[in-house]
C-alpha positions as CSV (number, residue, x, y, z in Angstrom):
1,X,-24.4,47.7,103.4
2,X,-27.0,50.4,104.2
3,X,-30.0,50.5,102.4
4,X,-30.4,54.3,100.3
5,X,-32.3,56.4,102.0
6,X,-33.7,53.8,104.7
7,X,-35.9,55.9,107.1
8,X,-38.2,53.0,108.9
9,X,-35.6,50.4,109.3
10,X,-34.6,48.1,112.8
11,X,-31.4,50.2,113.0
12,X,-30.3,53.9,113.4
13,X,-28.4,54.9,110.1
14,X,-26.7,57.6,112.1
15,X,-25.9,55.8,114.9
16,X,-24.1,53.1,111.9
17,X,-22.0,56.1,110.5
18,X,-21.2,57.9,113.2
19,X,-20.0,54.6,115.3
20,X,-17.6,53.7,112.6
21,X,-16.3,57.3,112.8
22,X,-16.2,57.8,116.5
23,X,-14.6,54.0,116.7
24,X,-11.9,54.4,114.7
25,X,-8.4,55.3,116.0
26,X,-4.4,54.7,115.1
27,X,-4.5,51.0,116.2
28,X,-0.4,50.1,117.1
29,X,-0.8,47.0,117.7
30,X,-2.1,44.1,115.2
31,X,-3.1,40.7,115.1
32,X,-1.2,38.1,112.9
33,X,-4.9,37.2,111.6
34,X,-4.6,37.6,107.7
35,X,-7.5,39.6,106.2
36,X,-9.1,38.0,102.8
37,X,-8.0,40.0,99.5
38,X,-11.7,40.1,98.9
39,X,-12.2,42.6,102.1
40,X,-9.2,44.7,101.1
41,X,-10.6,45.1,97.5
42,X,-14.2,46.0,99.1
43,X,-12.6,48.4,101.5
44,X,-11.2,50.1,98.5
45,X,-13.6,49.9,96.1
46,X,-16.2,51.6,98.8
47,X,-13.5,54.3,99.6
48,X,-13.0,55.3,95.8
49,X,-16.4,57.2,95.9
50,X,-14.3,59.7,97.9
51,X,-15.1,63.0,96.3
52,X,-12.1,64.6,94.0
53,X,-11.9,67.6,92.1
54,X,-13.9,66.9,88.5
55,X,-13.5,63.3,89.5
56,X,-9.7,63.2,89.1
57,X,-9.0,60.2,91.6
58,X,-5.7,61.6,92.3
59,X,-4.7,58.2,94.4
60,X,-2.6,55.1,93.8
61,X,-1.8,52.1,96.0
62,X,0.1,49.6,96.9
63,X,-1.1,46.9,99.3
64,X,1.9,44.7,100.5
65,X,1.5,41.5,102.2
66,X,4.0,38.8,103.8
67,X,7.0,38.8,102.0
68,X,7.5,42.0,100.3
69,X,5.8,44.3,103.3
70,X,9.4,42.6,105.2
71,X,11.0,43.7,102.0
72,X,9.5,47.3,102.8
73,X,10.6,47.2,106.7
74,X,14.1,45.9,106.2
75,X,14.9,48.6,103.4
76,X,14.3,51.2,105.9
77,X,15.5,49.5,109.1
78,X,18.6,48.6,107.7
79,X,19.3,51.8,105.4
80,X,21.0,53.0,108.2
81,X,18.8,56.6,108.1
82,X,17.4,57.3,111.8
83,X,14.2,58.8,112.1
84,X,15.3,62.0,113.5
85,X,17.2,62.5,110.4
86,X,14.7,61.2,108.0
87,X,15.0,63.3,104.7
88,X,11.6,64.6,103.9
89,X,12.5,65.8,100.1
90,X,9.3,65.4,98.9
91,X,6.5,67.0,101.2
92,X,6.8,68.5,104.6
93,X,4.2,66.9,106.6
94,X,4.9,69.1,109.7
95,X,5.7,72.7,110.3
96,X,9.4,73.5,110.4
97,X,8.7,75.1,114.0
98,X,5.8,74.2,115.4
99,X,3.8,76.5,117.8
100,X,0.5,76.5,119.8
101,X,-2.2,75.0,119.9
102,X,-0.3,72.6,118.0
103,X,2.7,72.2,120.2
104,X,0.9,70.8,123.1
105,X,-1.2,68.8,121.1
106,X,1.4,67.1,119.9
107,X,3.3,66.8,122.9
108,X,0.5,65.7,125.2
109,X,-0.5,62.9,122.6
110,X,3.6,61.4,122.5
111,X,3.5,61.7,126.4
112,X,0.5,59.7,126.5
113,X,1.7,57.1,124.0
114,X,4.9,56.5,125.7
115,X,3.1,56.5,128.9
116,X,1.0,54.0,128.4
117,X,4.3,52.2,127.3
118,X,5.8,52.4,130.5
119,X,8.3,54.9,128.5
120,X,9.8,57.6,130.6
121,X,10.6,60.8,128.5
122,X,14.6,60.1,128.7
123,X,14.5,57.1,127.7
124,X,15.2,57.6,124.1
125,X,16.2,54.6,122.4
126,X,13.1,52.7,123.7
127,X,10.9,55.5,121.7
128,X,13.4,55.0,119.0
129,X,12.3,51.7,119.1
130,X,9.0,52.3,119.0
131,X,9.2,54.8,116.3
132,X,10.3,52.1,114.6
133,X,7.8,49.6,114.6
134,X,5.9,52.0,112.1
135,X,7.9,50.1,109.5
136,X,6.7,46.8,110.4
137,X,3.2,48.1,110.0
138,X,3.0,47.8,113.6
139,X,2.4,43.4,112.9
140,X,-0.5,43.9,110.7
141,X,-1.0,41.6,108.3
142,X,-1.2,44.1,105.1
143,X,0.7,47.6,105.1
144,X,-0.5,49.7,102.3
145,X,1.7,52.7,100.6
146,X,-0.1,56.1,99.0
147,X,0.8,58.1,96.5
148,X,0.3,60.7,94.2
149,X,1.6,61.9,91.0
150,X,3.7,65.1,91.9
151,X,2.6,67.0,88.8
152,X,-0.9,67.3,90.9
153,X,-1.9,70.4,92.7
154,X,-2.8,71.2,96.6
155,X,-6.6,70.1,95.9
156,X,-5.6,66.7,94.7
157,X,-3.9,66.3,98.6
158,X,-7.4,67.7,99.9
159,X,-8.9,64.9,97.8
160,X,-6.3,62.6,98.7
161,X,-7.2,63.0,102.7
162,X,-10.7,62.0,101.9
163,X,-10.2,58.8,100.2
164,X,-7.5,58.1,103.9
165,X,-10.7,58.8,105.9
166,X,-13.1,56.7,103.8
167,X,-10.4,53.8,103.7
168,X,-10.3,53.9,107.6
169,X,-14.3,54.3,108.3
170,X,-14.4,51.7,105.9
171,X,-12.7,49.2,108.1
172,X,-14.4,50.2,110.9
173,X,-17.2,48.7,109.6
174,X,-15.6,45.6,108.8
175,X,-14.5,45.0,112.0
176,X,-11.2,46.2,111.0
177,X,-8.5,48.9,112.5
178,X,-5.6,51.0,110.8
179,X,-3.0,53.0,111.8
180,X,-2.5,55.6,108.9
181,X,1.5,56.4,108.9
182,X,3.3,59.6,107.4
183,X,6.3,58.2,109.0
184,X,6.6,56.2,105.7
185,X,7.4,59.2,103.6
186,X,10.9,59.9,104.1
187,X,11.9,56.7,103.0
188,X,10.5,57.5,99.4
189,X,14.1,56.3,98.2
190,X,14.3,53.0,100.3
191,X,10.7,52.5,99.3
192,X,10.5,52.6,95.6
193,X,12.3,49.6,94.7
194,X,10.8,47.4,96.7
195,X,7.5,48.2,95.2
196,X,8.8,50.0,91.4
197,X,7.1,53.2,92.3
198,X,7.8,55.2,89.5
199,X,9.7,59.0,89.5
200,X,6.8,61.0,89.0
201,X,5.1,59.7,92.1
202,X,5.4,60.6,95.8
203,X,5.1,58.8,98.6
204,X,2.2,60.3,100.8
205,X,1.9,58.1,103.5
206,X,1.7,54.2,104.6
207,X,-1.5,52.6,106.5
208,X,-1.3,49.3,108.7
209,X,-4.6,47.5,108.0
210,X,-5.5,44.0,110.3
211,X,-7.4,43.1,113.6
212,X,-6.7,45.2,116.9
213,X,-4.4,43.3,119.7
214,X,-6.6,44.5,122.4
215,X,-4.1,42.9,124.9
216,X,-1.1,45.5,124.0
217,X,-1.0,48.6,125.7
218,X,-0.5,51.2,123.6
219,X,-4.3,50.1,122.1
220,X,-5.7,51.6,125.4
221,X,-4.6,55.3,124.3
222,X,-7.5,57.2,123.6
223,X,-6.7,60.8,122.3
224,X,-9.0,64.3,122.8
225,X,-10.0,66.4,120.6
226,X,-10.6,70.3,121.6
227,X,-13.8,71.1,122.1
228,X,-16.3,73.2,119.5
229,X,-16.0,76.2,121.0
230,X,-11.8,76.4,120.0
231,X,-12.2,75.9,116.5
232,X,-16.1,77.1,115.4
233,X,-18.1,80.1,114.4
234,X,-21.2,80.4,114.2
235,X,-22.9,83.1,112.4
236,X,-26.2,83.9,112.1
């Protein structure tokens, strides 16, 4: 843990923060390593001091382990529901038609994925199959589900997106990776009774949490981001 306002110290607090940042990606592949409860709890704990509107702490979570994150997987694997007709009921994640810049964001990053796959863009059952391992948590050993009580407004989402962030720089600095996972949302109606979410809440979003498989592939993908000058203004 940093020291408060450390200014004379052997090591560069920026260069701390902004590593864990600049370090952290979706991770698809995991380790079967476990990771002690006590570092979950500290990774949480940490992240709480997200910011959110006067101090509301719009979040809940579930952290699954062993047997019921299989629960979780085989409730949506074998509900029969593809992903392409996944019913999002509850929250739209994504636009109904998407347009640019976003389209080719969004494109270029699944053509990178699946290349890095050795997937070839026709080949659609093996990014079905892909798709799919979202619901194993990609192997990690804890899968965690968000949500939020629907009776919250847009801010509380804004909030929400914060605590996400802190959660994964939080792991970073751990030595951990995640892979946070809207893919889960859909499946609000497979998901609740595994885990007794209750009807006033919605499903935001799932997380994978472990140790990176640096020998997989798909852990080699590194994404861009556009540069400054697309998306600032500076005013004097």
């Amino acid at each position: 843990m940093l020291a408060p306002d450390n200014k004379t110290g052997d090591f560069d607090e920026a260069a701390i923060v902004d590593e864990a940042i600049l370090s952290r990606r979706s991770v698809r592949a995991f380790l079967l390593t476990p990771v002690d409860e006590t570092v979950i709890r500290d990774i949480l704990e940490v992240a709480a001091r997200a910011p959110s509107g006067t101090n509301m702490q719009p979040w809940r979570v579930y952290v699954t382990q062993g047997e019921t994150k299989r629960r979780i997987a085989e409730a949506i694997l074998n509900s029969g529901v593809r992903a392409e007709k996944a019913v999002w009921d509850e929250y739209r994640y994504y636009p109904d038609q998407f347009f640019e810049p976003y389209l080719s964001r969004r494109r270029k990053v699944g053509f990178d994925l699946y290349g890095h796959l050795g997937i070839a863009r026709r080949e659609v059952e093996r990014m079905r199959e892909q798709h799919d391992r979202n619901f194993i948590f990609f192997d990690a050993p804890v899968g965690m589900i968000f949500t939020i009580d629907r009776r919250l407004n847009k801010g509380s989402w804004v909030d929400y997106g914060m605590f996400l962030e802190n959660i994964m720089i939080a792991a970073r600095g751990r030595g951990l990776h995640t892979c946070p996972q809207a893919a889960f949302a859909p499946y609000h109606n497979q998901i609740r009774p595994v885990l007794g979410i209750t009807p006033e809440e919605v499903v935001v979003c799932g997380m994978a949490l472990g140790y990176e498989d640096t020998s997989k592939p798909e852990n080699d993908l590194r994404t861009e981001r556009a540069p400054l000058e697309e998306w600032v203004t500076f005013h004097p």
